[in-house]
mmCIF file as gemmi writes it, N, C-alpha and C atoms, coordinates in Angstrom:
data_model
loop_
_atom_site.group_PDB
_atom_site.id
_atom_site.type_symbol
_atom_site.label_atom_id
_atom_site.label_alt_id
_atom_site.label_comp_id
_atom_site.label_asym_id
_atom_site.label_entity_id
_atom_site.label_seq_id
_atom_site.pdbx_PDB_ins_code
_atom_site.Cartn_x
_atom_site.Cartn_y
_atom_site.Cartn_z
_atom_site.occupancy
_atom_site.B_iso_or_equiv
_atom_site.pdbx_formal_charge
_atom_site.auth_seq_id
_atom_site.auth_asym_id
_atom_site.pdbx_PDB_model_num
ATOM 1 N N . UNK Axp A 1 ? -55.922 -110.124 62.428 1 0 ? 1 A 1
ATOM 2 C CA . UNK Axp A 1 ? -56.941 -110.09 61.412 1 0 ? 1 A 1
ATOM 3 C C . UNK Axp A 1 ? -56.654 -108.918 60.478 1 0 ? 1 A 1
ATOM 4 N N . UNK Axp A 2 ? -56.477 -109.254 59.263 1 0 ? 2 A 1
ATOM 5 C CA . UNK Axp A 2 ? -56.535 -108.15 58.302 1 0 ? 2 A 1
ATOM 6 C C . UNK Axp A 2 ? -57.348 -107.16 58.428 1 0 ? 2 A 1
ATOM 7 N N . UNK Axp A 3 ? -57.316 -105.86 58.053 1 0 ? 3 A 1
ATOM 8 C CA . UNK Axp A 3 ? -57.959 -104.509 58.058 1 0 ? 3 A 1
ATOM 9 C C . UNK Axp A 3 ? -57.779 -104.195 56.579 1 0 ? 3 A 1
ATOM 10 N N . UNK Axp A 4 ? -58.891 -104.163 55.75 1 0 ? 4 A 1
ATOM 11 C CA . UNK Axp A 4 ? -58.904 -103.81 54.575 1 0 ? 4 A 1
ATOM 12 C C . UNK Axp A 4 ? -58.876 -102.127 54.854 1 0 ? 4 A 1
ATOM 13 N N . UNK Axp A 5 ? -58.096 -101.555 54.093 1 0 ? 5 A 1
ATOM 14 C CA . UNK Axp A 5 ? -57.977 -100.351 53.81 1 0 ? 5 A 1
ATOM 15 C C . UNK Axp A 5 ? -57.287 -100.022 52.65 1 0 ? 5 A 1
ATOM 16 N N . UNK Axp A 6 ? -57.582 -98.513 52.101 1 0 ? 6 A 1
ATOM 17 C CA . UNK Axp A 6 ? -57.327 -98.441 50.497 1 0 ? 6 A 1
ATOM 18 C C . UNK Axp A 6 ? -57.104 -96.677 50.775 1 0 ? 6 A 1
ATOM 19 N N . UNK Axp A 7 ? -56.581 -96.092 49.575 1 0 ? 7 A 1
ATOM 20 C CA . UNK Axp A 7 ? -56.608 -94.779 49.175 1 0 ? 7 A 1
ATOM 21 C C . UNK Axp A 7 ? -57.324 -94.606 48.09 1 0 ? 7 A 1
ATOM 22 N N . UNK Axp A 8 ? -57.394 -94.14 47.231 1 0 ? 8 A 1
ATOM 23 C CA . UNK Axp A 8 ? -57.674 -93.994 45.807 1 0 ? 8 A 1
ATOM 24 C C . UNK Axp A 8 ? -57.26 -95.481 45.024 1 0 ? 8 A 1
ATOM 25 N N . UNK Axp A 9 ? -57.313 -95.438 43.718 1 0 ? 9 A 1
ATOM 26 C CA . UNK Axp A 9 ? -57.08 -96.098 42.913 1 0 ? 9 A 1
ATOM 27 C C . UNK Axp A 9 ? -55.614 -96.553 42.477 1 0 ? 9 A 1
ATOM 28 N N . UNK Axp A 10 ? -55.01 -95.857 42.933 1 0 ? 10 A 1
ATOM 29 C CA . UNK Axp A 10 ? -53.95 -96.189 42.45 1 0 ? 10 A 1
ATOM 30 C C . UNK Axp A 10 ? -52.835 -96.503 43.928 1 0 ? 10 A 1
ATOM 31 N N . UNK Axp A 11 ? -53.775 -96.848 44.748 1 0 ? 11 A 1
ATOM 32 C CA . UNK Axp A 11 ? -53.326 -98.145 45.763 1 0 ? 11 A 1
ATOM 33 C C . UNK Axp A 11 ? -53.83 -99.164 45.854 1 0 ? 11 A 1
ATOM 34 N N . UNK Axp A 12 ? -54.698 -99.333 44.524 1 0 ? 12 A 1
ATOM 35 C CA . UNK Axp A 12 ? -55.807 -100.805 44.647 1 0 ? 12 A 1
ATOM 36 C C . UNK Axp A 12 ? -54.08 -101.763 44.347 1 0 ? 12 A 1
ATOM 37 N N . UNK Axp A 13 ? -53.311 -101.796 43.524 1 0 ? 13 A 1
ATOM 38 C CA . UNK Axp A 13 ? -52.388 -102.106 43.207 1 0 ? 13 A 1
ATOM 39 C C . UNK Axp A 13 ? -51.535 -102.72 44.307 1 0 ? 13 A 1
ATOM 40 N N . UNK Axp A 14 ? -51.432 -102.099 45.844 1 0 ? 14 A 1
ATOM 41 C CA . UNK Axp A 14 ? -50.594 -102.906 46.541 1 0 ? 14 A 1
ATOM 42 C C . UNK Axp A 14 ? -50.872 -103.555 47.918 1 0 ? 14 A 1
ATOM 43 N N . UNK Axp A 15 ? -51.707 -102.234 48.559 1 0 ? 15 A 1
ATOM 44 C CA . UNK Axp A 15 ? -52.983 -102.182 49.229 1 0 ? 15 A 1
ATOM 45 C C . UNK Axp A 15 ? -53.214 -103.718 49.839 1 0 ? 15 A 1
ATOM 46 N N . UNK Axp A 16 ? -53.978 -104.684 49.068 1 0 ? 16 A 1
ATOM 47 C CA . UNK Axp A 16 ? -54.001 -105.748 49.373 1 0 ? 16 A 1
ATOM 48 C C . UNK Axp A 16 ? -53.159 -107.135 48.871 1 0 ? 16 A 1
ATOM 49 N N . UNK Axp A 17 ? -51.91 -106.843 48.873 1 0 ? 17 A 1
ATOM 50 C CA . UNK Axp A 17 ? -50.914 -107.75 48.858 1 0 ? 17 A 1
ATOM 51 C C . UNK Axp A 17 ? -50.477 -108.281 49.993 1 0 ? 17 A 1
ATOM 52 N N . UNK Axp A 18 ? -50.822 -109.611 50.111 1 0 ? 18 A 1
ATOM 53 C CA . UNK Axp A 18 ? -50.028 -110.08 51.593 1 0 ? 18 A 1
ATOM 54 C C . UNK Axp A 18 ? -51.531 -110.821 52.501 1 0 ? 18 A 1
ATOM 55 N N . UNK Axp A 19 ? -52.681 -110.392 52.396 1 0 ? 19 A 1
ATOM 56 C CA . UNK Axp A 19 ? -53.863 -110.612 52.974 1 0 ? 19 A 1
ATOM 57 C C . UNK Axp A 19 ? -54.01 -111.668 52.292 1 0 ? 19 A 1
ATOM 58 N N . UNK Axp A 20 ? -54.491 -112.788 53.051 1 0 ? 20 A 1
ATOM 59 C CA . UNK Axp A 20 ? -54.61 -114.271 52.186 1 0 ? 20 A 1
ATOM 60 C C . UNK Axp A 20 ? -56.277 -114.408 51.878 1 0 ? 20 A 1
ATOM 61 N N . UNK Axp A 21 ? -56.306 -114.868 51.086 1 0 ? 21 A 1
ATOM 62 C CA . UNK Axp A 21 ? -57.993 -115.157 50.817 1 0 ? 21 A 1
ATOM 63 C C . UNK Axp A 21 ? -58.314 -115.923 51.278 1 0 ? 21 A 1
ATOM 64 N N . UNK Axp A 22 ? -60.149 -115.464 50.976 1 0 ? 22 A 1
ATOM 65 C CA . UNK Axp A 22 ? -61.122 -116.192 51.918 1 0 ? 22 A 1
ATOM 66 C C . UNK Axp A 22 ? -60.744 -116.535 53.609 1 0 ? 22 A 1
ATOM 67 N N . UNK Axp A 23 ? -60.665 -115.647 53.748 1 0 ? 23 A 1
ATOM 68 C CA . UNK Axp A 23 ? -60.406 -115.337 55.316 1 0 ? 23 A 1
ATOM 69 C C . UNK Axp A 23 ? -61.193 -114.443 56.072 1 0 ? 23 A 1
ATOM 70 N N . UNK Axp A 24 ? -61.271 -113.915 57.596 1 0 ? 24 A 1
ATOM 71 C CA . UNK Axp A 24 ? -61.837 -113.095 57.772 1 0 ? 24 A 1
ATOM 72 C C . UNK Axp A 24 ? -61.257 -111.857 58.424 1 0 ? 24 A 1
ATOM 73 N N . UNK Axp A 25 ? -61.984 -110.502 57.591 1 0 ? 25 A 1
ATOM 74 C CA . UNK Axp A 25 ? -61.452 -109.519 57.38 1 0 ? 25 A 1
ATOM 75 C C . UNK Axp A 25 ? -61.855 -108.306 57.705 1 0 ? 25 A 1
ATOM 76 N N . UNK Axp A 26 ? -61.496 -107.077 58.194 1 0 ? 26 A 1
ATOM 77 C CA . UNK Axp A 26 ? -62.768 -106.321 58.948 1 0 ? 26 A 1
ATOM 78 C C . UNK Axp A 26 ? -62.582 -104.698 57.74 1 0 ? 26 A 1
ATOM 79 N N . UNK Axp A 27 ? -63.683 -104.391 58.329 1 0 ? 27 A 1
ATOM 80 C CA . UNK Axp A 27 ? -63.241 -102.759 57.449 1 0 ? 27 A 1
ATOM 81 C C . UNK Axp A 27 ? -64.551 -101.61 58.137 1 0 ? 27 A 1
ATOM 82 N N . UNK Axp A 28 ? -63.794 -100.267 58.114 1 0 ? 28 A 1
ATOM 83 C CA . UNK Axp A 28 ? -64.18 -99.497 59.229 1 0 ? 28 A 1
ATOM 84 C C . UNK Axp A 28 ? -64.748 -98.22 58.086 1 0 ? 28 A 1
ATOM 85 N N . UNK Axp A 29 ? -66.072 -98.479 58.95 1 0 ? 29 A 1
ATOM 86 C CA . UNK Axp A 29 ? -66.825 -97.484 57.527 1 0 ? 29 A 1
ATOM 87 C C . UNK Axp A 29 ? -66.781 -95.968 58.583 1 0 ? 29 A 1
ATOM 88 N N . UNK Axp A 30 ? -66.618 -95.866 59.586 1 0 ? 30 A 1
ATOM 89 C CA . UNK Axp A 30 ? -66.746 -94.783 60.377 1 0 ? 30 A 1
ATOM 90 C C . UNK Axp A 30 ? -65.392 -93.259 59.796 1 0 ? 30 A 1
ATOM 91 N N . UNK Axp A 31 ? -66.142 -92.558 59.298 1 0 ? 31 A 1
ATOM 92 C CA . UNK Axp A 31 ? -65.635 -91.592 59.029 1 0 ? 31 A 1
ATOM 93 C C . UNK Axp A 31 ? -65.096 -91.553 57.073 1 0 ? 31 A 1
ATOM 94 N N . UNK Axp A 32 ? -65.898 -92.496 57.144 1 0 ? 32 A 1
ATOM 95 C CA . UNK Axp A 32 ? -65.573 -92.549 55.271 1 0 ? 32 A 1
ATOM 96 C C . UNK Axp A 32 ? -66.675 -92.528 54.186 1 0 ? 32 A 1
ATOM 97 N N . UNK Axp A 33 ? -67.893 -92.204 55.123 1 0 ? 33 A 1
ATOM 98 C CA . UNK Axp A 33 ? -69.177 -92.366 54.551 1 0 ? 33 A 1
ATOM 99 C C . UNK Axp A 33 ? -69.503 -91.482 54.073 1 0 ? 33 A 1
ATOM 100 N N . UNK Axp A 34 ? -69.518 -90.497 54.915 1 0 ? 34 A 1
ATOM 101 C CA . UNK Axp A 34 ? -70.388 -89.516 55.458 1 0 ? 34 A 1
ATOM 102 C C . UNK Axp A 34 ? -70.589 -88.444 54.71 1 0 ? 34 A 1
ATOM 103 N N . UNK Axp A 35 ? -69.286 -88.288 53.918 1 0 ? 35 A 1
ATOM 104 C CA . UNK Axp A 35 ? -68.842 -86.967 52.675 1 0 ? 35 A 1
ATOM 105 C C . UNK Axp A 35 ? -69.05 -87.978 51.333 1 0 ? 35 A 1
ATOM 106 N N . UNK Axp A 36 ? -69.454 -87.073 50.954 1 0 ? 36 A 1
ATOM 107 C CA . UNK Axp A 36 ? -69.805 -87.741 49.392 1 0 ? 36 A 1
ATOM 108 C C . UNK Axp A 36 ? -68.443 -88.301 48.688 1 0 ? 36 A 1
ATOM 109 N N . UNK Axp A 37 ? -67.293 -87.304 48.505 1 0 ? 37 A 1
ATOM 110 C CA . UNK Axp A 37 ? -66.3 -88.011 48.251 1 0 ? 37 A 1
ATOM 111 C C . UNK Axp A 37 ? -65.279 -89.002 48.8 1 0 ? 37 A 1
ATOM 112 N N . UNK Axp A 38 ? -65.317 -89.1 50.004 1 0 ? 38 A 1
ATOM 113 C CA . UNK Axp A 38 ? -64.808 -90.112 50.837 1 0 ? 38 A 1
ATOM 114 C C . UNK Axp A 38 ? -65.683 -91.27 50.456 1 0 ? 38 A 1
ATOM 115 N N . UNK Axp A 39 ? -67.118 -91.244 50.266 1 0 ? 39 A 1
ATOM 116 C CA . UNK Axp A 39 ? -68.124 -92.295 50.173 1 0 ? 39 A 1
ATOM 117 C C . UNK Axp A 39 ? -67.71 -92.891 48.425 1 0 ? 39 A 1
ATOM 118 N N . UNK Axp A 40 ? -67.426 -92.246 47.447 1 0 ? 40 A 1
ATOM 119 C CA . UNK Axp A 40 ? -67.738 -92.68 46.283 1 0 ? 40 A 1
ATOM 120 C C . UNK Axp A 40 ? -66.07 -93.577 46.688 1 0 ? 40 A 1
ATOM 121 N N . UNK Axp A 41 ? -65.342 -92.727 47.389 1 0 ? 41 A 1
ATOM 122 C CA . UNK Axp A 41 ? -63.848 -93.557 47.257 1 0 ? 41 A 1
ATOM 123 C C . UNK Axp A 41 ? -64.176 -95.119 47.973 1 0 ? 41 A 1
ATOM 124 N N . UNK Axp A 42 ? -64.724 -94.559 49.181 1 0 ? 42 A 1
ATOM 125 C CA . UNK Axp A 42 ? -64.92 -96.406 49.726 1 0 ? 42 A 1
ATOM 126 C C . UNK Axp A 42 ? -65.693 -97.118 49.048 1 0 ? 42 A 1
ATOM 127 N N . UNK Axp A 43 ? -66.647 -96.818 48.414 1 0 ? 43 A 1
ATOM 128 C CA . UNK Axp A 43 ? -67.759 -97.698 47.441 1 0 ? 43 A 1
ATOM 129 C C . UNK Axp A 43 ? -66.579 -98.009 46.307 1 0 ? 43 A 1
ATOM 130 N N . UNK Axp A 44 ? -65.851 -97.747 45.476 1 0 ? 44 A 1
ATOM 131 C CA . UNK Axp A 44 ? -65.045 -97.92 44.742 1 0 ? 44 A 1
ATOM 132 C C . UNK Axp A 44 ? -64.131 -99.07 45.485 1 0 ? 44 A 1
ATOM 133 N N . UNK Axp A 45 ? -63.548 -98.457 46.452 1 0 ? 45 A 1
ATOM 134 C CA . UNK Axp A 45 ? -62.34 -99.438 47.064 1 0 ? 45 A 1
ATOM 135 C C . UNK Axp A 45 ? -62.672 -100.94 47.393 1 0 ? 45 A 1
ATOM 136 N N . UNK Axp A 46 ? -64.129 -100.563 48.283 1 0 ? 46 A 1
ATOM 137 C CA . UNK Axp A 46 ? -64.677 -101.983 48.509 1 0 ? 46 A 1
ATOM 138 C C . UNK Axp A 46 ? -64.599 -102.986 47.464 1 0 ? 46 A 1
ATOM 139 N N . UNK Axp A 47 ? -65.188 -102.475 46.684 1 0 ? 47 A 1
ATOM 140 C CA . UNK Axp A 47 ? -65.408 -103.659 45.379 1 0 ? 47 A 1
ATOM 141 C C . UNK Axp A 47 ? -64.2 -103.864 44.99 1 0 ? 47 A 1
ATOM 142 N N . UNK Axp A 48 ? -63.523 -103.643 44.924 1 0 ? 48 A 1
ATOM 143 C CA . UNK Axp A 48 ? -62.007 -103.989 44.355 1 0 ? 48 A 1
ATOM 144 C C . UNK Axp A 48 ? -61.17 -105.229 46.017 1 0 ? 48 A 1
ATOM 145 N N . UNK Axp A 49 ? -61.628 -104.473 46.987 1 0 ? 49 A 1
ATOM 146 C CA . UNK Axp A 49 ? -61.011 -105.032 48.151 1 0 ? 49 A 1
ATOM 147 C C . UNK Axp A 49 ? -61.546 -106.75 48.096 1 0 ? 49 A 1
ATOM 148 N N . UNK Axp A 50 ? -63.081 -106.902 47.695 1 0 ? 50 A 1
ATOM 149 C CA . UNK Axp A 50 ? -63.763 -107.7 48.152 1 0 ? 50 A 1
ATOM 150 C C . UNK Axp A 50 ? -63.52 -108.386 46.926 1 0 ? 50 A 1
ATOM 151 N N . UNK Axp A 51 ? -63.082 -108.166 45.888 1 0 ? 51 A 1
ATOM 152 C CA . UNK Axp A 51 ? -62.631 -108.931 44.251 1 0 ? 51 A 1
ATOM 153 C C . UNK Axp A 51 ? -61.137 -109.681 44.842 1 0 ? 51 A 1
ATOM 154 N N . UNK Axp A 52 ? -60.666 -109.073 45.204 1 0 ? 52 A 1
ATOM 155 C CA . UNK Axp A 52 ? -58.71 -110.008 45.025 1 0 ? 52 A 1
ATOM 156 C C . UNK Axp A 52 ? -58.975 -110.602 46.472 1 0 ? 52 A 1
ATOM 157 N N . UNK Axp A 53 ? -59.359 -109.968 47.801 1 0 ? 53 A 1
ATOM 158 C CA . UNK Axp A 53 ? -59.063 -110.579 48.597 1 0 ? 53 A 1
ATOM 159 C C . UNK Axp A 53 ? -60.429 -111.615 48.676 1 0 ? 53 A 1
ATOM 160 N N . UNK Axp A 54 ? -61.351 -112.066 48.023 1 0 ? 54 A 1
ATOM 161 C CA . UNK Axp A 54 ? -62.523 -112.408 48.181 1 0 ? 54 A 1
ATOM 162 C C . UNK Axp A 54 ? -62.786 -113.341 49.728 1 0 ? 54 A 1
ATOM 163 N N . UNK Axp A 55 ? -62.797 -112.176 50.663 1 0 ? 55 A 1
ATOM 164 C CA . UNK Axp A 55 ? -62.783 -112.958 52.311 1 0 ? 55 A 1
ATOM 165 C C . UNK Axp A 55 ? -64.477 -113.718 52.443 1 0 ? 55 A 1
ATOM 166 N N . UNK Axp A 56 ? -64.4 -114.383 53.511 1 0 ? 56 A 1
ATOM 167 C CA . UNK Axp A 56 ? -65.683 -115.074 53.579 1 0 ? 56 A 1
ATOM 168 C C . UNK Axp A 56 ? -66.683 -114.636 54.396 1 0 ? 56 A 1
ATOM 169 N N . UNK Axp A 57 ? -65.69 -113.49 55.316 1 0 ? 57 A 1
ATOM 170 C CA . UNK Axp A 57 ? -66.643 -113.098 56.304 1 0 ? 57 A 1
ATOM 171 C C . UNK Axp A 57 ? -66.039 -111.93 56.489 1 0 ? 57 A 1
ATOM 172 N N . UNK Axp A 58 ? -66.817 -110.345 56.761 1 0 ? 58 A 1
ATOM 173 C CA . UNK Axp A 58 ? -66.185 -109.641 57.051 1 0 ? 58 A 1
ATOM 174 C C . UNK Axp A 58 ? -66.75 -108.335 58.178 1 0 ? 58 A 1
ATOM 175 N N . UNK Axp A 59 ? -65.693 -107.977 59.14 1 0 ? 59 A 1
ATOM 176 C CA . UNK Axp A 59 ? -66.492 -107.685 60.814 1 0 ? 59 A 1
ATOM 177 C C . UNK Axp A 59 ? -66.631 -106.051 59.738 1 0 ? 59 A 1
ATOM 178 N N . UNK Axp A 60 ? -67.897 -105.375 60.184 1 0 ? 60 A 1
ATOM 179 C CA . UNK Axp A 60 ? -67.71 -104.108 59.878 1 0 ? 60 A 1
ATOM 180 C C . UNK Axp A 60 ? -67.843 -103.075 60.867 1 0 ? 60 A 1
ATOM 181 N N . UNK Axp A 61 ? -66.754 -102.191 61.028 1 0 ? 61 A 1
ATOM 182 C CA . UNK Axp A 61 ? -66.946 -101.248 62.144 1 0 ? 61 A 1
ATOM 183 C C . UNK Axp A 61 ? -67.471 -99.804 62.279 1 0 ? 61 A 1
ATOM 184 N N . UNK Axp A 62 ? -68.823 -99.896 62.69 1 0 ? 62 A 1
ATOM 185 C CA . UNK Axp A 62 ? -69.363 -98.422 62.222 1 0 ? 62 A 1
ATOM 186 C C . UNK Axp A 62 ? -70.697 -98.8 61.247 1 0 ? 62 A 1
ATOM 187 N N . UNK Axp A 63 ? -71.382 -98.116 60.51 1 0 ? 63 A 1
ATOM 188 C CA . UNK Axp A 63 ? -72.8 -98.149 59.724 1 0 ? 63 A 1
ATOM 189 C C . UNK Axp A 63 ? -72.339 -98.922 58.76 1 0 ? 63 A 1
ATOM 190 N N . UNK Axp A 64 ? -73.783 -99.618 58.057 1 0 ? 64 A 1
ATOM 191 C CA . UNK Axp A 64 ? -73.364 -100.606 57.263 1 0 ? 64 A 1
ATOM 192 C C . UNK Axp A 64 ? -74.991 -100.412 56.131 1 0 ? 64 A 1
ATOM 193 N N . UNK Axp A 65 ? -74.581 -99.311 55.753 1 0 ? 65 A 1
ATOM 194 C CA . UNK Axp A 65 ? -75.684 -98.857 54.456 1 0 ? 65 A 1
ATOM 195 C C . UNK Axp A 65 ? -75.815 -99.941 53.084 1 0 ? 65 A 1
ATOM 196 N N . UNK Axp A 66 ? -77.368 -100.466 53.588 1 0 ? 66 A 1
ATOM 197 C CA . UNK Axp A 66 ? -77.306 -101.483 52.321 1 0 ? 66 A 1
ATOM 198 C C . UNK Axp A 66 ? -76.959 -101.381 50.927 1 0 ? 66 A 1
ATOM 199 N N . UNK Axp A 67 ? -77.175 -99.74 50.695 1 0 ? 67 A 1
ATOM 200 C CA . UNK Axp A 67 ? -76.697 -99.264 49.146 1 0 ? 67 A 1
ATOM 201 C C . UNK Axp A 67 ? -75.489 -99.827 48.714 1 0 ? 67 A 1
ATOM 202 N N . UNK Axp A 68 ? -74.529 -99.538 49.99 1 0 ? 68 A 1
ATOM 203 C CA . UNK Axp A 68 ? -73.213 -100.307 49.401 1 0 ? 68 A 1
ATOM 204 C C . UNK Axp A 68 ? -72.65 -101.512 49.834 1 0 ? 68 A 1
ATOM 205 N N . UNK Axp A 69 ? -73.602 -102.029 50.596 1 0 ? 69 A 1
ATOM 206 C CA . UNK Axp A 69 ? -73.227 -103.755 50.853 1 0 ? 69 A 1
ATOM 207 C C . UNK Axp A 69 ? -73.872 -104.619 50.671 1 0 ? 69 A 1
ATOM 208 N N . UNK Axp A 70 ? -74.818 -104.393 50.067 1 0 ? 70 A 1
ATOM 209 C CA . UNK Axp A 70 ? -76.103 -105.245 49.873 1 0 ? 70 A 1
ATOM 210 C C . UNK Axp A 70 ? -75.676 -105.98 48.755 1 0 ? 70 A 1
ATOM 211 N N . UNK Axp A 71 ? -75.291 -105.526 47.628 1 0 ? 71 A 1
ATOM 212 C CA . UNK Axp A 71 ? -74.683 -106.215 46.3 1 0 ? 71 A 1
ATOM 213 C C . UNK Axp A 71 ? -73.667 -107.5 46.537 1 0 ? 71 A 1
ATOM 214 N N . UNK Axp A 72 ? -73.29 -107.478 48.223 1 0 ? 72 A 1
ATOM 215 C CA . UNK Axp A 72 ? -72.278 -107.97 48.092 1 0 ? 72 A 1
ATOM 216 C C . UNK Axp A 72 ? -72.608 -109.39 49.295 1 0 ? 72 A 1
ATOM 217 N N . UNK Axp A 73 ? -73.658 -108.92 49.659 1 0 ? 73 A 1
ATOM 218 C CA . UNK Axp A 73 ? -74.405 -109.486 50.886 1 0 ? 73 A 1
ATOM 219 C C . UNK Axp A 73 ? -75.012 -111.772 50.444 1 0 ? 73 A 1
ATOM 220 N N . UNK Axp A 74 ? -74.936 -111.309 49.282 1 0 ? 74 A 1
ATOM 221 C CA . UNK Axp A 74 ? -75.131 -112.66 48.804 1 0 ? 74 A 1
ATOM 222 C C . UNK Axp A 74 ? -74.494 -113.767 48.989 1 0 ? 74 A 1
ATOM 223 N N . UNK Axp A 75 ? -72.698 -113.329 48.926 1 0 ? 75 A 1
ATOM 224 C CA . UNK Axp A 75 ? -71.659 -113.978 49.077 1 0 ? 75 A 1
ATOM 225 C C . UNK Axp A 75 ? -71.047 -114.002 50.186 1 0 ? 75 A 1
ATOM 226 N N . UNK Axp A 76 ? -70.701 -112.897 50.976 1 0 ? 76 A 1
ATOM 227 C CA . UNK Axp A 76 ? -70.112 -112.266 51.83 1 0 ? 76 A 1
ATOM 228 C C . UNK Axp A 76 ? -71.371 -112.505 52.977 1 0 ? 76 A 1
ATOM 229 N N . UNK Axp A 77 ? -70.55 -113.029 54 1 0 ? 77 A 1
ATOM 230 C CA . UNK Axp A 77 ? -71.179 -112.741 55.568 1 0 ? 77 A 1
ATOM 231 C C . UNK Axp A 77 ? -70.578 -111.305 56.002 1 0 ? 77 A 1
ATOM 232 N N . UNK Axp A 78 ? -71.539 -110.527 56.537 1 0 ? 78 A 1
ATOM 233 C CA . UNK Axp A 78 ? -70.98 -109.482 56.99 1 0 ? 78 A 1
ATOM 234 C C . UNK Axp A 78 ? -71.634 -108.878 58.545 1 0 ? 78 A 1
ATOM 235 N N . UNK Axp A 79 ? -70.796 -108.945 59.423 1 0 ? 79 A 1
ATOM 236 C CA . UNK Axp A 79 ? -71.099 -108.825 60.326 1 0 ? 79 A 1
ATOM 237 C C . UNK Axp A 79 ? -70.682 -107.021 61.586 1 0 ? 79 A 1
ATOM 238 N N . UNK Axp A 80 ? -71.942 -106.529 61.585 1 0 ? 80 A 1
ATOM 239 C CA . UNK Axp A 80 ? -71.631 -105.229 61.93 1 0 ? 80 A 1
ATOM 240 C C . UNK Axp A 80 ? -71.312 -104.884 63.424 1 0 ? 80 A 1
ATOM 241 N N . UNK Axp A 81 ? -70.471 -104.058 63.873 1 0 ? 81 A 1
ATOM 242 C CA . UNK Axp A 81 ? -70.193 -103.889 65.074 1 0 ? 81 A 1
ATOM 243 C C . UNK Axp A 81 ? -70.612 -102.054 65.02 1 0 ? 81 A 1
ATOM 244 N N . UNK Axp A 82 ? -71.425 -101.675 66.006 1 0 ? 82 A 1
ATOM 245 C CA . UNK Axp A 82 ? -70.985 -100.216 66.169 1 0 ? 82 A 1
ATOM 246 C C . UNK Axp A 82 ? -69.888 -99.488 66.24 1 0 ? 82 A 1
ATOM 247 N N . UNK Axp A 83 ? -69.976 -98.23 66.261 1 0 ? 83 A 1
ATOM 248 C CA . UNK Axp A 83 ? -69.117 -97.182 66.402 1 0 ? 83 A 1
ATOM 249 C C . UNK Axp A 83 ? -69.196 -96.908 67.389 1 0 ? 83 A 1
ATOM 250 N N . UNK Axp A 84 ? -68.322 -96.124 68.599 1 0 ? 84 A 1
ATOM 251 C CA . UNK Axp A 84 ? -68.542 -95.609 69.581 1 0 ? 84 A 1
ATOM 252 C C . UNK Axp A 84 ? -68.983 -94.435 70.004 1 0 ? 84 A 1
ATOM 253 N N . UNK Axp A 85 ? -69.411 -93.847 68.794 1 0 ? 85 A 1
ATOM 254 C CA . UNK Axp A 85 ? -70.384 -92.916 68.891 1 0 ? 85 A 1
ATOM 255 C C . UNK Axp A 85 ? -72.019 -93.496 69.132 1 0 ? 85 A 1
ATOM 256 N N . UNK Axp A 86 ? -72.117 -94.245 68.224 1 0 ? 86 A 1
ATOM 257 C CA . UNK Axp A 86 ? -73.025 -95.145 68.322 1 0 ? 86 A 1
ATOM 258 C C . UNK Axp A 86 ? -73.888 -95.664 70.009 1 0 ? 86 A 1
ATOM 259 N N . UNK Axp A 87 ? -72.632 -96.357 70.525 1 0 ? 87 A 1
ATOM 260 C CA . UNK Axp A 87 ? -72.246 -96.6 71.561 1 0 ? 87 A 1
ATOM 261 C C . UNK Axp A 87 ? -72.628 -96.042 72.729 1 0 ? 87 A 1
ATOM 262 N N . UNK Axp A 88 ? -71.926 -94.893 72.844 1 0 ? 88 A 1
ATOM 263 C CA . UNK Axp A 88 ? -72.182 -93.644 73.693 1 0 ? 88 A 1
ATOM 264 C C . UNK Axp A 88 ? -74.074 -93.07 73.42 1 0 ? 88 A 1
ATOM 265 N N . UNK Axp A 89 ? -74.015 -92.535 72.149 1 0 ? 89 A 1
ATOM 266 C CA . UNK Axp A 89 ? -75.229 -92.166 72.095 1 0 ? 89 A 1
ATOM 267 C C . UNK Axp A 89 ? -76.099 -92.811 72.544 1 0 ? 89 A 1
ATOM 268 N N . UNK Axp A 90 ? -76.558 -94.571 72.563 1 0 ? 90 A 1
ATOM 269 C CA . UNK Axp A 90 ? -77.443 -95.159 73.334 1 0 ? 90 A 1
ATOM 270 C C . UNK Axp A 90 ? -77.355 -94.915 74.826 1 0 ? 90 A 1
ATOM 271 N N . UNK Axp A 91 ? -75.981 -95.141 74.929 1 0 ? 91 A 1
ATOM 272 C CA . UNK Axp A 91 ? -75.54 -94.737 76.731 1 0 ? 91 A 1
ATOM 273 C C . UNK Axp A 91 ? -76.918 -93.578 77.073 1 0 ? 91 A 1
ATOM 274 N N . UNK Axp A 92 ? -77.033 -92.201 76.555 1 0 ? 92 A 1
ATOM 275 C CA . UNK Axp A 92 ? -76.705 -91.01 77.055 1 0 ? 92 A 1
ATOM 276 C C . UNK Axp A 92 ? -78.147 -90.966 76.562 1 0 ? 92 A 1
ATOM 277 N N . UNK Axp A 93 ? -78.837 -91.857 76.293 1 0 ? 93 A 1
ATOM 278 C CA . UNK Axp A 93 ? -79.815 -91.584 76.063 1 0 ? 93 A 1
ATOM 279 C C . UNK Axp A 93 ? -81.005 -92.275 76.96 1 0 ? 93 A 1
């Protein structure tokens, strides 16, 4: 299964070459949120990820903040899996 992942902008360019559309595709919000600039980069990347590869369904690993998926929630099935922090923390609690 494809793993959407990106750098900046100027890997929107190759980044997702090779991933076939409308397929299903996962992407791991854990550790890219959390800082403001890591966050504006994945809010950026997404939309570009979810434009060329336009998958039909996609697993998400880690938090899934409606601010930045909700826009996209119309089209897109998106289906969330925890983090293992997540995970643990229910454990231990």
């Amino acid at each position: 299964m494809p793993n959407l992942r990106w750098g900046d902008k100027r890997s929107y360019d190759f980044v997702f070459q090779g991933i076939p559309k409308h397929q299903v595709c996962s992407v791991g919000t854990y550790g890219q949120i959390a800082d403001k600039e890591k966050r504006i980069l994945f809010e950026a990347g997404l939309e570009i990820a979810l434009e060329k590869v336009r998958p039909k369904k996609v697993l998400v690993y880690g938090t899934m903040p409606d601010d930045i998926f909700g826009p996209y929630k119309r089209n897109i099935k998106f289906i969330r899996y925890p983090s293992w922090q997540e995970i643990f923390a229910k454990e231990a609690c």
